[in-house]
N, C-alpha and C positions, 0 to 999 in steps of 0.2 A: 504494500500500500504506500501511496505516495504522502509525504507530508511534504506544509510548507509554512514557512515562517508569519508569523503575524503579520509585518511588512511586507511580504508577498501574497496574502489574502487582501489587507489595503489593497494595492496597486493592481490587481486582480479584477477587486471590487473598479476602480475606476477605467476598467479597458471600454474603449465607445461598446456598448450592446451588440451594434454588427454585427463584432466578432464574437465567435461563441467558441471556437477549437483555439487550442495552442501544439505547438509542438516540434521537435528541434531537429535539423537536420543532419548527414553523417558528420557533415565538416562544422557541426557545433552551433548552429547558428540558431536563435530561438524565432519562430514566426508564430506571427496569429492569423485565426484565417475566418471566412466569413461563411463557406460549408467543409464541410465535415472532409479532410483531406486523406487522402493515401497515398499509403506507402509505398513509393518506388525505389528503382535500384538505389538512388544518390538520395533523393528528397522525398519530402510530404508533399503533395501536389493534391490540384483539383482540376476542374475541366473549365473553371470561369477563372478567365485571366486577371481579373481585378479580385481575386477573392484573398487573398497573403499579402503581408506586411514584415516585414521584418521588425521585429521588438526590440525597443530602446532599451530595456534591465536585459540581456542578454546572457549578464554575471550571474542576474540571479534566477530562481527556477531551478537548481540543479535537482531534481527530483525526475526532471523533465529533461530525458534523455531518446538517444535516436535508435537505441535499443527496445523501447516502449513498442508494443505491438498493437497500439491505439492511440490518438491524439488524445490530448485532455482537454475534457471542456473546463471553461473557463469558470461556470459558475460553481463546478463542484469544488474549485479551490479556495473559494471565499465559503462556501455554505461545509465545510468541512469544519 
Protein backbone atom coordinates (compact mmCIF):
# COMPACT_ATOMS: atom_id res chain seq x y z
CA UNK A 1 0.00 0.00 0.00
CA UNK A 2 1.11 3.36 -0.96
CA UNK A 3 1.51 6.00 1.76
CA UNK A 4 2.00 9.70 1.54
CA UNK A 5 3.01 12.45 3.54
CA UNK A 6 0.72 15.08 4.98
CA UNK A 7 2.25 17.63 2.58
CA UNK A 8 1.64 15.45 -0.25
CA UNK A 9 -2.06 14.84 0.42
CA UNK A 10 -2.14 19.06 0.73
CA UNK A 11 -0.69 19.59 -2.69
CA UNK A 12 -2.61 16.57 -3.83
CA UNK A 13 -5.62 18.16 -2.48
CA UNK A 14 -4.95 21.32 -4.75
CA UNK A 15 -4.06 19.49 -8.28
CA UNK A 16 -6.85 21.42 -10.88
CA UNK A 17 -9.87 18.51 -10.62
CA UNK A 18 -9.02 17.75 -14.42
CA UNK A 19 -6.67 15.75 -13.51
CA UNK A 20 -7.63 12.68 -11.68
CA UNK A 21 -4.43 9.96 -12.55
CA UNK A 22 -0.96 10.46 -11.42
CA UNK A 23 1.82 8.51 -12.29
CA UNK A 24 5.65 8.35 -13.15
CA UNK A 25 7.42 7.27 -15.98
CA UNK A 26 10.62 4.68 -16.54
CA UNK A 27 13.04 7.70 -16.65
CA UNK A 28 11.50 9.14 -13.23
CA UNK A 29 9.50 11.69 -14.30
CA UNK A 30 6.10 12.28 -12.33
CA UNK A 31 3.00 13.33 -14.65
CA UNK A 32 -0.67 13.81 -14.10
CA UNK A 33 -3.17 13.19 -16.48
CA UNK A 34 -6.72 13.83 -17.30
CA UNK A 35 -7.89 9.93 -18.40
CA UNK A 36 -6.83 7.01 -16.99
CA UNK A 37 -3.27 6.33 -18.69
CA UNK A 38 -1.37 3.04 -19.66
CA UNK A 39 1.37 1.54 -19.46
CA UNK A 40 3.73 1.35 -22.26
CA UNK A 41 7.10 0.16 -23.18
CA UNK A 42 8.84 3.68 -21.95
CA UNK A 43 5.73 5.60 -20.51
CA UNK A 44 2.11 6.01 -19.17
CA UNK A 45 0.38 7.34 -22.10
CA UNK A 46 -3.29 7.90 -23.20
CA UNK A 47 -4.92 8.28 -26.62
CA UNK A 48 -5.87 12.32 -26.17
CA UNK A 49 -2.91 14.21 -26.75
CA UNK A 50 -3.63 17.05 -24.20
CA UNK A 51 -4.44 14.66 -21.53
CA UNK A 52 -0.59 14.74 -19.30
CA UNK A 53 1.26 17.26 -17.71
CA UNK A 54 4.32 16.89 -16.23
CA UNK A 55 4.31 17.72 -12.26
CA UNK A 56 6.05 20.49 -10.76
CA UNK A 57 6.89 18.35 -6.97
CA UNK A 58 8.59 15.72 -9.19
CA UNK A 59 10.87 15.07 -5.68
CA UNK A 60 8.07 14.23 -4.19
CA UNK A 61 5.41 11.25 -4.54
CA UNK A 62 8.17 8.80 -4.17
CA UNK A 63 5.45 6.03 -3.32
CA UNK A 64 4.66 6.72 -6.95
CA UNK A 65 6.87 4.77 -8.98
CA UNK A 66 7.13 3.40 -12.65
CA UNK A 67 7.19 -0.19 -11.40
CA UNK A 68 3.38 0.56 -10.07
CA UNK A 69 1.04 -1.62 -12.33
CA UNK A 70 -1.71 1.11 -12.16
CA UNK A 71 -1.63 4.84 -12.15
CA UNK A 72 -2.93 6.44 -8.86
CA UNK A 73 -5.79 8.56 -8.77
CA UNK A 74 -5.25 11.46 -7.34
CA UNK A 75 -8.15 11.63 -4.92
CA UNK A 76 -7.27 8.55 -3.12
CA UNK A 77 -4.01 10.32 -1.93
CA UNK A 78 -5.77 13.08 0.00
CA UNK A 79 -8.86 10.90 1.11
CA UNK A 80 -6.34 8.24 2.50
Amino acid sequence: MKTFSDEEKIIAKGIDKDFLWMARDSDGVLYVFRDKPEKGGWIWDTSASDSASPFLFNDMFSSIKWEDEEPTLISSIYSS
